[in-house]
N, C-alpha and C positions, 0 to 999 in steps of 0.2 A: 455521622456515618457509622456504620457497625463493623464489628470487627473483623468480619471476611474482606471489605473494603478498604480497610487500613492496612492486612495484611498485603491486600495484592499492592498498593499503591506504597508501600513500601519494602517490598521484596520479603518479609520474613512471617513465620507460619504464624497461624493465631496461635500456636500452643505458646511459641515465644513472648507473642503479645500479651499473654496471661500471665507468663514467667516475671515480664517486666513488671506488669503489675503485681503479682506477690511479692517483690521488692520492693515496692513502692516508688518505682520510676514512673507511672502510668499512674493514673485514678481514670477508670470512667465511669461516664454517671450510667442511670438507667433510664429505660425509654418505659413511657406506660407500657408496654408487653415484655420487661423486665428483662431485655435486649441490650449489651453495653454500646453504649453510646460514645463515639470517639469526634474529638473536633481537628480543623486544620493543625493544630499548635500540637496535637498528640502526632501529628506525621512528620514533626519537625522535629519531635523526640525522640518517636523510635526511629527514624533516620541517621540521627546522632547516637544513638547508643548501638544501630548497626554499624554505622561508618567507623566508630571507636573500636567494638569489636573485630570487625575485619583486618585492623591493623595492630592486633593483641591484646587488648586492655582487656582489664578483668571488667563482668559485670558491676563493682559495686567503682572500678574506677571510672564508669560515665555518671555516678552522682552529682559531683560538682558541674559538670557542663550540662544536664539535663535541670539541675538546682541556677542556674546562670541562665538557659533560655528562659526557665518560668520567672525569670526577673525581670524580663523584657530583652536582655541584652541581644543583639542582631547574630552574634554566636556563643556558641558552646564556649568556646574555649577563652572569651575576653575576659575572665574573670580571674581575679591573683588564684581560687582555690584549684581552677584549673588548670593553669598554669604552672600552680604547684605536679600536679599529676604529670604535667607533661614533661617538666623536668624528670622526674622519678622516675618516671617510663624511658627515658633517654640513657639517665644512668644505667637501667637495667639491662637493657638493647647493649650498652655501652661495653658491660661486665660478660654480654654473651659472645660478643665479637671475639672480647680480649680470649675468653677462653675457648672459642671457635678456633682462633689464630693459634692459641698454645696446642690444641688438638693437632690441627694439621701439622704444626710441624712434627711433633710427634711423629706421626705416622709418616710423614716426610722422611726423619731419620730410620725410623723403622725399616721402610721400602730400601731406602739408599743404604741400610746396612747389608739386608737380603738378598737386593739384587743390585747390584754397582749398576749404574748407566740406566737401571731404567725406569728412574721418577724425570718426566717429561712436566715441566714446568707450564702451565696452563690457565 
């Protein structure tokens, strides 16, 4: 398939789909009219390097699970290097919460020092 095809059939632009490939998550080959050529197994990838995306991950952290389908395994993520990722990504979601939570109280005591009575719990 070419790359107008890959993009619609998995939601992101071709500009993307070139980006991936300047990283080298993508190889495609060429067609005799020197046309990139993408197969089923590149829409399982850039599927997985969007689905990773969407829920924060850096571009170079879908390496290991894009490095893990082209080994055959049935996901991205069954692999210890991506598993290491996903830990690492937890931690970090983990360290935003904590300081999410220390913000708002903050501003918690802020409000309740400025206005008595009217931080409405929510």
């Amino acid at each position: 398939m070419r790359i107008g095809e890959l993009a619609e059939r998995t939601g992101v632009s071709t500009r993307s789909i070139r980006y991936y490939e300047q990283h080298g998550l993508l190889s495609a080959r060429r067609g005799t009219n020197g046309y990139r050529v993408y197969s089923e197994d590149d829409v399982r990838l850039v599927s997985e390097i969007r689905a990773l995306l969407n829920v924060g991950f850096k571009l170079e952290d879908t390496r290991p699970f894009v490095d893990c389908l082209r080994r055959g395994h049935s996901t991205g993520g069954s692999c210890a290097e991506s598993v290491e990722v996903y830990q690492r990504k937890l931690k970090e979601i983990d360290e935003e919460i904590h300081l999410l939570l220390a913000r708002r109280a903050e501003v918690t005591a802020q409000l309740a020092q400025s206005c008595p009575g009217c931080f409405v719990r929510g």
